[in-house]
Backbone and ligand atoms as CSV (ligand in chain L), in Angstrom:
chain,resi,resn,atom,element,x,y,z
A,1,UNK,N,N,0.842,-1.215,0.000
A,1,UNK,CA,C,0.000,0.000,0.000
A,1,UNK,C,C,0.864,1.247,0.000
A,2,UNK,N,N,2.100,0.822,0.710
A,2,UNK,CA,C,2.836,2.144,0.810
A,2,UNK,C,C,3.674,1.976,-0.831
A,3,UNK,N,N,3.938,1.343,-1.115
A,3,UNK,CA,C,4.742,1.381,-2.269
A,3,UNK,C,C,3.307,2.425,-3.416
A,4,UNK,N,N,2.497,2.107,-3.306
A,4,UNK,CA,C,1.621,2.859,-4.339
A,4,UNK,C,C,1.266,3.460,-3.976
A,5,UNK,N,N,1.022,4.182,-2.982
A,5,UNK,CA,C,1.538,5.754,-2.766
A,5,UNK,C,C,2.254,6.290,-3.130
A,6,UNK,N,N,3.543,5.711,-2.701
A,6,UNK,CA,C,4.894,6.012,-3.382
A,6,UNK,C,C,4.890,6.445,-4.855
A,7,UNK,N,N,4.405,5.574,-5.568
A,7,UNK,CA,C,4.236,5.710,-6.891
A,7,UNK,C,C,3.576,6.825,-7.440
A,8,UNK,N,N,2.503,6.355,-6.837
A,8,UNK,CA,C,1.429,7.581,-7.453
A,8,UNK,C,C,2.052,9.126,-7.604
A,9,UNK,N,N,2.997,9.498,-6.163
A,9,UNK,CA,C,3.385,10.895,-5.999
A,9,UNK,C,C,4.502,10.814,-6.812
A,10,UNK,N,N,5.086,10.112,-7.192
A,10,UNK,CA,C,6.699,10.083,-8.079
A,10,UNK,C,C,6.200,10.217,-9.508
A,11,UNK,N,N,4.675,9.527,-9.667
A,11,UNK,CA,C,4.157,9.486,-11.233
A,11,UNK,C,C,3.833,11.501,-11.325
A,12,UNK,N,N,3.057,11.678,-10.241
A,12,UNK,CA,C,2.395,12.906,-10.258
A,12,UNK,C,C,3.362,14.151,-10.508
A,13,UNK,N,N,4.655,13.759,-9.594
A,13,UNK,CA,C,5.664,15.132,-9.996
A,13,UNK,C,C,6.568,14.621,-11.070
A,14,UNK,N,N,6.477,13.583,-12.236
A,14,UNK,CA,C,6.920,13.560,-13.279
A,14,UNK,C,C,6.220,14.119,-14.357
A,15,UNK,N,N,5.100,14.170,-14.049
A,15,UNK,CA,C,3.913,14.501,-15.069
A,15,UNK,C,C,3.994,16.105,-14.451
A,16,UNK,N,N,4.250,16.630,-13.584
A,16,UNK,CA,C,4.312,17.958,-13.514
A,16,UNK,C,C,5.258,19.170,-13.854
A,17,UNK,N,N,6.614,17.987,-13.660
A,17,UNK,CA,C,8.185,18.610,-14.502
A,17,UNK,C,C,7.292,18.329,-15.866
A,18,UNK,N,N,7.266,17.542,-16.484
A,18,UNK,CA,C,6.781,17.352,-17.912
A,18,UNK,C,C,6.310,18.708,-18.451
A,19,UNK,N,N,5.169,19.114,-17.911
A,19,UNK,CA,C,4.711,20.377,-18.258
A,19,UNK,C,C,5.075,21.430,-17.920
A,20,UNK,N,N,5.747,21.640,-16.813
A,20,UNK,CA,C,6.238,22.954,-16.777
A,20,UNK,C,C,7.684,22.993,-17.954
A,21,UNK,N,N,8.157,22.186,-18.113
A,21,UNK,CA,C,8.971,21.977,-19.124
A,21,UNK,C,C,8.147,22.413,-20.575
A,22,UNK,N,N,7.170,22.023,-20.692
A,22,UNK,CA,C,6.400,22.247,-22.498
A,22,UNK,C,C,6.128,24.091,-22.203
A,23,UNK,N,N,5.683,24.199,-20.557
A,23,UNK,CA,C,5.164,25.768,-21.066
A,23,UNK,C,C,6.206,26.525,-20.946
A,24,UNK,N,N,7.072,26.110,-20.607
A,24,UNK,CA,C,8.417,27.089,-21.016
A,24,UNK,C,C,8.970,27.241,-22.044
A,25,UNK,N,N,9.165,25.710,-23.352
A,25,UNK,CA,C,9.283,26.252,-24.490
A,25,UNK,C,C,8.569,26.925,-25.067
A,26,UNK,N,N,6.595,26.678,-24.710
A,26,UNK,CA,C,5.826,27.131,-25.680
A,26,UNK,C,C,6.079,28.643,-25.446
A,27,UNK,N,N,6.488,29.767,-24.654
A,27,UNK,CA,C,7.074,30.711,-24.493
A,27,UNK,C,C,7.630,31.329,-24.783
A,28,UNK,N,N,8.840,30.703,-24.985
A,28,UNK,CA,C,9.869,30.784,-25.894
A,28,UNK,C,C,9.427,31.313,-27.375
A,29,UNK,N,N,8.266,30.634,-27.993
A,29,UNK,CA,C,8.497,30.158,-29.813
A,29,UNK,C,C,8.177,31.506,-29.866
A,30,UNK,N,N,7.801,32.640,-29.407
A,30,UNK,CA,C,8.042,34.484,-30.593
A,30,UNK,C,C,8.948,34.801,-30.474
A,31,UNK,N,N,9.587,35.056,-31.280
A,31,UNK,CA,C,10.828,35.830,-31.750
A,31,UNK,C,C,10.746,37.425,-31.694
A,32,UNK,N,N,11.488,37.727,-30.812
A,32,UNK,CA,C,11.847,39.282,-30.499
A,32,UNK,C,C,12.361,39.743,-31.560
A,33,UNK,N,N,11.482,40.926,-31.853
A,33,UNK,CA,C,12.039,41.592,-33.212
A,33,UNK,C,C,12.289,43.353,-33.031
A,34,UNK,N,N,12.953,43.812,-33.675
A,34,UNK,CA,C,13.356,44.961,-33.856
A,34,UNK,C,C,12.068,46.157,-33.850
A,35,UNK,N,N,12.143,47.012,-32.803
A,35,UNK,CA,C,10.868,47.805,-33.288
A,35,UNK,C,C,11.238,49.439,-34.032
A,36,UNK,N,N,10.375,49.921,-34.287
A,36,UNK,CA,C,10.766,50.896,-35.194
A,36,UNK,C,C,11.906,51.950,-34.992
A,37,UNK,N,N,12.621,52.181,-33.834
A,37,UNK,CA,C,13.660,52.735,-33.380
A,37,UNK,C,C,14.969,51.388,-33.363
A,38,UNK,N,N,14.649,50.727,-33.941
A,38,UNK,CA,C,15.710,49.089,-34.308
A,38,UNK,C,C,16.260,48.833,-32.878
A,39,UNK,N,N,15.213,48.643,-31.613
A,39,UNK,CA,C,15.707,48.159,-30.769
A,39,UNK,C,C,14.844,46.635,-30.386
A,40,UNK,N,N,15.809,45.672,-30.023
A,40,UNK,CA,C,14.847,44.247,-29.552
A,40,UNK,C,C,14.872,44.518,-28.118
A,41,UNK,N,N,13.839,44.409,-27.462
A,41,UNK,CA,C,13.438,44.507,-25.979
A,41,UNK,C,C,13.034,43.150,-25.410
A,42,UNK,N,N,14.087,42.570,-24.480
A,42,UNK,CA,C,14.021,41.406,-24.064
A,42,UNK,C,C,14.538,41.240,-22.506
A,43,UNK,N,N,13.848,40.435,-21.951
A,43,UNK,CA,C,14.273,40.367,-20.562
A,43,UNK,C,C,14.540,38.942,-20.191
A,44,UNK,N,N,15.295,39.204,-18.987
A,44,UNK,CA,C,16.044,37.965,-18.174
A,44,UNK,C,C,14.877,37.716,-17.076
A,45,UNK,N,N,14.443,36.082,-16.374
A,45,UNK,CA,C,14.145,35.934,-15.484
A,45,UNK,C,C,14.186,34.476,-15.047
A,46,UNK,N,N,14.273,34.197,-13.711
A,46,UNK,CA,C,14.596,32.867,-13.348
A,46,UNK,C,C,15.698,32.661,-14.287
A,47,UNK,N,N,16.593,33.030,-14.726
A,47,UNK,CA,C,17.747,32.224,-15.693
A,47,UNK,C,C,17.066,32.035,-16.709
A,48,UNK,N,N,16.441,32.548,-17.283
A,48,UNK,CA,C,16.224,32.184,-19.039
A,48,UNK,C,C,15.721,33.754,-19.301
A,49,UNK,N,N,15.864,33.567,-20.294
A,49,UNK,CA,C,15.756,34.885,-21.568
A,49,UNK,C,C,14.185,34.815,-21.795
A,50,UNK,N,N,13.633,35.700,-22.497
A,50,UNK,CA,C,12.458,36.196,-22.610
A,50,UNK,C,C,12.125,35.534,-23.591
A,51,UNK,N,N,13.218,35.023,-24.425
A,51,UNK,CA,C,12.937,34.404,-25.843
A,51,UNK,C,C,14.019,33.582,-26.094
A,52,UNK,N,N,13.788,32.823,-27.012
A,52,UNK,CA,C,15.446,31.863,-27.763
A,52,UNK,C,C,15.583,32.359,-29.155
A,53,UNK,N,N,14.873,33.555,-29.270
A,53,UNK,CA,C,15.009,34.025,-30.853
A,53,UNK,C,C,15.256,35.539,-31.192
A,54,UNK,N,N,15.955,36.135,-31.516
A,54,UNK,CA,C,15.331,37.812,-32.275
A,54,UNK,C,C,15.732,37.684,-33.866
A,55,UNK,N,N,15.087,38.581,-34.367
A,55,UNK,CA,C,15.249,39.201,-35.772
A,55,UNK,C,C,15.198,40.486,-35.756
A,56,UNK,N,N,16.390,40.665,-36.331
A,56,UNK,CA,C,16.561,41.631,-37.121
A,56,UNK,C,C,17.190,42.051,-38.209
A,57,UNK,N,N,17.009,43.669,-38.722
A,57,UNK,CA,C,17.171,43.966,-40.366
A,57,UNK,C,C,19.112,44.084,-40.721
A,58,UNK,N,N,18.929,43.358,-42.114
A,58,UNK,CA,C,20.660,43.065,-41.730
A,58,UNK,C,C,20.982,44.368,-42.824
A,59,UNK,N,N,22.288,44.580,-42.550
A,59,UNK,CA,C,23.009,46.027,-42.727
A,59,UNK,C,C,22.569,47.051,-41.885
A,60,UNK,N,N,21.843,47.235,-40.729
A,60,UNK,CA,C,21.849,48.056,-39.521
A,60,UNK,C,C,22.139,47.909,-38.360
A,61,UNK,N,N,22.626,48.706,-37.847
A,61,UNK,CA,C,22.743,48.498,-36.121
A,61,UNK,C,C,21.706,48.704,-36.054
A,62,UNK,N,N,21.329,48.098,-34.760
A,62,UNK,CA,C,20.410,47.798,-34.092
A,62,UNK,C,C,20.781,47.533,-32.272
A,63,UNK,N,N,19.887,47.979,-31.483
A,63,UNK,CA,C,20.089,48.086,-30.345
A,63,UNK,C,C,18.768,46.634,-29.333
A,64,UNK,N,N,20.299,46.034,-28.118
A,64,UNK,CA,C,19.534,44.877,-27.437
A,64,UNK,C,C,19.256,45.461,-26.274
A,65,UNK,N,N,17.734,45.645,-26.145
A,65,UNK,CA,C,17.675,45.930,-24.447
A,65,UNK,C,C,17.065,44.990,-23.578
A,66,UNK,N,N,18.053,45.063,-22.788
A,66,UNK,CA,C,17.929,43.894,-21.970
A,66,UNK,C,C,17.495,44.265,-20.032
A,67,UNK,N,N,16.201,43.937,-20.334
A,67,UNK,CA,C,15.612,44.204,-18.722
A,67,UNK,C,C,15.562,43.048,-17.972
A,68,UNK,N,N,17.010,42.966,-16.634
A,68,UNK,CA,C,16.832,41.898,-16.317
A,68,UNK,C,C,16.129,42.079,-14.621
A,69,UNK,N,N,15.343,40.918,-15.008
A,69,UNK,CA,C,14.243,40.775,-13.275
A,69,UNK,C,C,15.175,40.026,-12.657
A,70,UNK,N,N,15.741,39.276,-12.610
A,70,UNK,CA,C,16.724,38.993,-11.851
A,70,UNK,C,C,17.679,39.387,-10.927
A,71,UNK,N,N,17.950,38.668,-9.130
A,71,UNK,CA,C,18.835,39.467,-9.064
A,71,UNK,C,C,20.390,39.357,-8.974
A,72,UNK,N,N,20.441,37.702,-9.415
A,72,UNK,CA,C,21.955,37.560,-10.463
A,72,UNK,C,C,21.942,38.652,-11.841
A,73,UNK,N,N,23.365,38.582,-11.724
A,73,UNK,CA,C,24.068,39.322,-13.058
A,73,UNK,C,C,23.396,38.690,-14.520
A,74,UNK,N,N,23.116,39.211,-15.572
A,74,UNK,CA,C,22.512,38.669,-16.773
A,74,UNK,C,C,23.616,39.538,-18.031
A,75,UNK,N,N,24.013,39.266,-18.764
A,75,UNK,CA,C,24.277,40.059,-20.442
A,75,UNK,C,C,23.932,39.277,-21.119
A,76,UNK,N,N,23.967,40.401,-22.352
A,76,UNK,CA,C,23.930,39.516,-24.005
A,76,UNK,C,C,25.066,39.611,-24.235
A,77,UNK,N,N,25.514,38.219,-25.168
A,77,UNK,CA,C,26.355,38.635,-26.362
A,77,UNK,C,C,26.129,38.124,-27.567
A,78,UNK,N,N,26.948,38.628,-28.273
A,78,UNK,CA,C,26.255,37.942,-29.705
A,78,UNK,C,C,27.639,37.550,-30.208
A,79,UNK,N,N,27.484,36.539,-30.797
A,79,UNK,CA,C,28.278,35.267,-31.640
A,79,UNK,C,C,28.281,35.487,-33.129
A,80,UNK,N,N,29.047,35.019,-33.889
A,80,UNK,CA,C,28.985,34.519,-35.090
A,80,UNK,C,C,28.911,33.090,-35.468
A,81,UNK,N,N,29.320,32.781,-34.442
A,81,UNK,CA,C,29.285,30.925,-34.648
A,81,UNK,C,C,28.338,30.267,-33.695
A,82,UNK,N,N,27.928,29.341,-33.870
A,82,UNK,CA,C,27.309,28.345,-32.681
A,82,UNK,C,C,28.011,27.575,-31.878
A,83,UNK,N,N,29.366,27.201,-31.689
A,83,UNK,CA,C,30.255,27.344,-30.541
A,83,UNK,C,C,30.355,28.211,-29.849
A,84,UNK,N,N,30.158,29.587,-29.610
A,84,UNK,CA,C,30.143,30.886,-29.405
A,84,UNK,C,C,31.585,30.810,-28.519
A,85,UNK,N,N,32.274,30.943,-29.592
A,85,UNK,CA,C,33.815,31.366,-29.746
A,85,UNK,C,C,34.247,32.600,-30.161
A,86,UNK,N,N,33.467,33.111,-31.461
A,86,UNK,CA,C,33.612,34.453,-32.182
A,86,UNK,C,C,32.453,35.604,-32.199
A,87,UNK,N,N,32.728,36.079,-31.062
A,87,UNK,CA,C,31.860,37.307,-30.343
A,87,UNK,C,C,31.998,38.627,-31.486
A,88,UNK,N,N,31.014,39.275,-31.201
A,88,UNK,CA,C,30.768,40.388,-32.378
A,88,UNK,C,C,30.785,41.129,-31.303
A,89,UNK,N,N,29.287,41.594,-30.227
A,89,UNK,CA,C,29.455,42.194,-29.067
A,89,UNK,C,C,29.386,41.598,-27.777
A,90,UNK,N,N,29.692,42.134,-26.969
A,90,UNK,CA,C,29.362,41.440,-25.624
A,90,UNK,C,C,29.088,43.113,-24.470
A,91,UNK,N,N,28.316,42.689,-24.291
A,91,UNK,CA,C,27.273,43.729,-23.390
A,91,UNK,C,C,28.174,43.336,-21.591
A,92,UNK,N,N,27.902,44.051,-20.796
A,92,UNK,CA,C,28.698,44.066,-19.394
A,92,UNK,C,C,27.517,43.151,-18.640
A,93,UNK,N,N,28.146,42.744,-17.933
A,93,UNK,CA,C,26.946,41.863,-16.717
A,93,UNK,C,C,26.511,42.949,-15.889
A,94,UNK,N,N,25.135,42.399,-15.387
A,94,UNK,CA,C,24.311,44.075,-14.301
A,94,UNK,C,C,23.668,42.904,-14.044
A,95,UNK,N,N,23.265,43.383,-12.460
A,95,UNK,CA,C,22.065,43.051,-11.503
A,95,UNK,C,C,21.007,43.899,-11.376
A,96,UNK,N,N,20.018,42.895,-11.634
A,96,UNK,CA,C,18.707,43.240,-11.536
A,96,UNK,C,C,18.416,43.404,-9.855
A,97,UNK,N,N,17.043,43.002,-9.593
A,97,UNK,CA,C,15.639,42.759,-10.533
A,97,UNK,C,C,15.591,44.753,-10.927
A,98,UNK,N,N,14.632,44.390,-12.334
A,98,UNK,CA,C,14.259,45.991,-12.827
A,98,UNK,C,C,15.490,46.499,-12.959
A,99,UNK,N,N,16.001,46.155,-13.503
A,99,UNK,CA,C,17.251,47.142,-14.100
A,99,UNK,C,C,17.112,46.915,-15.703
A,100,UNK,N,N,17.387,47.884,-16.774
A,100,UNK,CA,C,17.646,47.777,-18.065
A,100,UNK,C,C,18.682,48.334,-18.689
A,101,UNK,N,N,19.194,47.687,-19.204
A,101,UNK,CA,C,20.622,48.201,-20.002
A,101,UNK,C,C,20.440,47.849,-21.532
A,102,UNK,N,N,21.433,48.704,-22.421
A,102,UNK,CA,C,21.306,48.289,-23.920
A,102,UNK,C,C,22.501,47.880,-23.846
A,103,UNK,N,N,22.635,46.942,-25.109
A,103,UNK,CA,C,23.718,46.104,-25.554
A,103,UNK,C,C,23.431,46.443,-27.171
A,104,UNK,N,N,24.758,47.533,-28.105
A,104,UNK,CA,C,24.803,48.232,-29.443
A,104,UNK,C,C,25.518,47.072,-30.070
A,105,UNK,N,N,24.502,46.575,-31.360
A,105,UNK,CA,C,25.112,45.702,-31.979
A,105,UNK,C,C,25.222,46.224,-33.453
A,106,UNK,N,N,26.411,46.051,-33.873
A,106,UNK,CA,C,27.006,47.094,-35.067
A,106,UNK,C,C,26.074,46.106,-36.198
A,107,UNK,N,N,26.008,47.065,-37.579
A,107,UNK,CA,C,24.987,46.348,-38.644
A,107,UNK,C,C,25.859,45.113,-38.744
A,108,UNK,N,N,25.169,44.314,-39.888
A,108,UNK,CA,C,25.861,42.947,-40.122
A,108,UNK,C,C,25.109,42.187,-40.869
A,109,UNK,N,N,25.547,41.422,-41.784
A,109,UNK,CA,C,25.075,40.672,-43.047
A,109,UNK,C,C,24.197,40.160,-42.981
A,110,UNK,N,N,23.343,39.657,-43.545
A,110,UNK,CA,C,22.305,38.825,-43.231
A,110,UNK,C,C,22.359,37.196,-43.034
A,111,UNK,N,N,22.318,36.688,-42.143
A,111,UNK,CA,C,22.750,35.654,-41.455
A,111,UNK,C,C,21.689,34.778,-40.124
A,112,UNK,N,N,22.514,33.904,-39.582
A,112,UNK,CA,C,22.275,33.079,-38.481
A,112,UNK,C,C,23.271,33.578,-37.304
A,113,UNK,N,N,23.304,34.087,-36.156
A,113,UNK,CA,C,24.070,34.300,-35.526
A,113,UNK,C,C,23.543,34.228,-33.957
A,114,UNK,N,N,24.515,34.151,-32.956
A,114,UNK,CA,C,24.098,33.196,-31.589
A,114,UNK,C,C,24.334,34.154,-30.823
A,115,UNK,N,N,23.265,34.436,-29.856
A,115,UNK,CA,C,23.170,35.286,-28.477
A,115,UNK,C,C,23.244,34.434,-27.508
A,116,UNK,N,N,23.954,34.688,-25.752
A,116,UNK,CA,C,23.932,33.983,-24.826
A,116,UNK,C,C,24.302,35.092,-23.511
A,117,UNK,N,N,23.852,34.792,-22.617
A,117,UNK,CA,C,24.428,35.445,-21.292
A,117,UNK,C,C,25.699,34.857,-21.114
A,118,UNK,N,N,26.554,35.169,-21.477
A,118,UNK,CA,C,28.467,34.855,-20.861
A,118,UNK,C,C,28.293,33.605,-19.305
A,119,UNK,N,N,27.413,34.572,-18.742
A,119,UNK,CA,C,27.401,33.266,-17.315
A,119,UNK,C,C,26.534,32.564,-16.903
A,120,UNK,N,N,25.498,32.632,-18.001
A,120,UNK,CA,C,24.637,30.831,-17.884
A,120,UNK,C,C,24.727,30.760,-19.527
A,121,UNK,N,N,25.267,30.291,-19.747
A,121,UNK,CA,C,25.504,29.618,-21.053
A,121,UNK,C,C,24.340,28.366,-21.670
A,122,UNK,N,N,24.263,27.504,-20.666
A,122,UNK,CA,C,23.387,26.767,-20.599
A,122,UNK,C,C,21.952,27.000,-20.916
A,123,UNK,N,N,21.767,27.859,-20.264
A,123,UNK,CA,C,20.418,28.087,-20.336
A,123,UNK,C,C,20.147,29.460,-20.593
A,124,UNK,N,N,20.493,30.231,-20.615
A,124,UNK,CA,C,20.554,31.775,-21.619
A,124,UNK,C,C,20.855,31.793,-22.851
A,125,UNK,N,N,19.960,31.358,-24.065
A,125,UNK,CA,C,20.831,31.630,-25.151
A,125,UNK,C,C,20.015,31.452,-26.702
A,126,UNK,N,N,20.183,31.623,-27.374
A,126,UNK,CA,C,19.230,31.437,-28.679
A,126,UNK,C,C,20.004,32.274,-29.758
A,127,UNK,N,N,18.977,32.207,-30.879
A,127,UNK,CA,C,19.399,32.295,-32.266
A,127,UNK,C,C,19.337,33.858,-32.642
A,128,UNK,N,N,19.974,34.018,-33.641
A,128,UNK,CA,C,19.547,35.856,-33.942
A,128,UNK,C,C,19.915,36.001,-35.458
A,129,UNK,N,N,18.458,35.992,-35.809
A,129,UNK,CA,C,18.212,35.778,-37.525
A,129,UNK,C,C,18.455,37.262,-38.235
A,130,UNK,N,N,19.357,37.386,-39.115
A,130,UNK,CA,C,19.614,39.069,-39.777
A,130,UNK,C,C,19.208,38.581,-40.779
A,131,UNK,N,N,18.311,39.482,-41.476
A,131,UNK,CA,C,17.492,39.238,-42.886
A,131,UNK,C,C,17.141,40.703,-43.741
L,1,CU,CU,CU,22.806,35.233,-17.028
């Protein structure tokens, strides 16, 4: 009797990681895009980014603002590669919560290129489509 108890609660908080896991990607899927002053407005919280995506227009700078709720340190940087070995910019680390800083990212070709927070790598990080 005690073993299926057991069970039941081990089934119940697997099935509950499960989903909090799906509504965090489903979250994720809009892509932060450039608004008419070419800035992407994106924020940090719990350790993940607001998004795993931005777009923006290629041959312009364009500006990353980054509002982090957090009150660990958060930056962007942006990559050229998906190893993120070859940095284009890298923005300074700041503590939140409610703090916003920009991170100036010079124009650039139209491409695939990789954003990440420098100190969660892991889990800060996504794609940045120039088109
Ligand atoms: Cu971070």
């Amino acid at each position: 009797m005690t073993n299926k108890i057991l069970t039941a609660v081990l089934m119940t908080l697997a099935l509950a990681a499960c989903s909090a896991g799906a509504s965090a990607s489903a979250s994720g899927g809009q892509c932060a895009q450039t608004d008419s002053a070419n800035v992407i407005a994106i924020s940090a919280k719990n350790l993940r980014f607001s998004t795993s995506c931005m777009v923006a227009p290629a041959g312009t700078a364009f500006t990353v603002r980054l509002t982090n709720n957090d009150s660990e340190p958060h930056d962007v940087a942006v990559f050229r590669d998906a190893g993120y070995s070859d940095a284009i910019v890298k923005g300074d680390l700041f503590n939140g919560p409610n703090v916003t800083k920009d991170i100036a990212v010079p124009a650039l070709p139209a491409g695939t290129y990789y954003f990440q927070c420098i100190l969660h790598p892991a889990d800060m990080k996504g794609t940045l489509t120039v088109q």
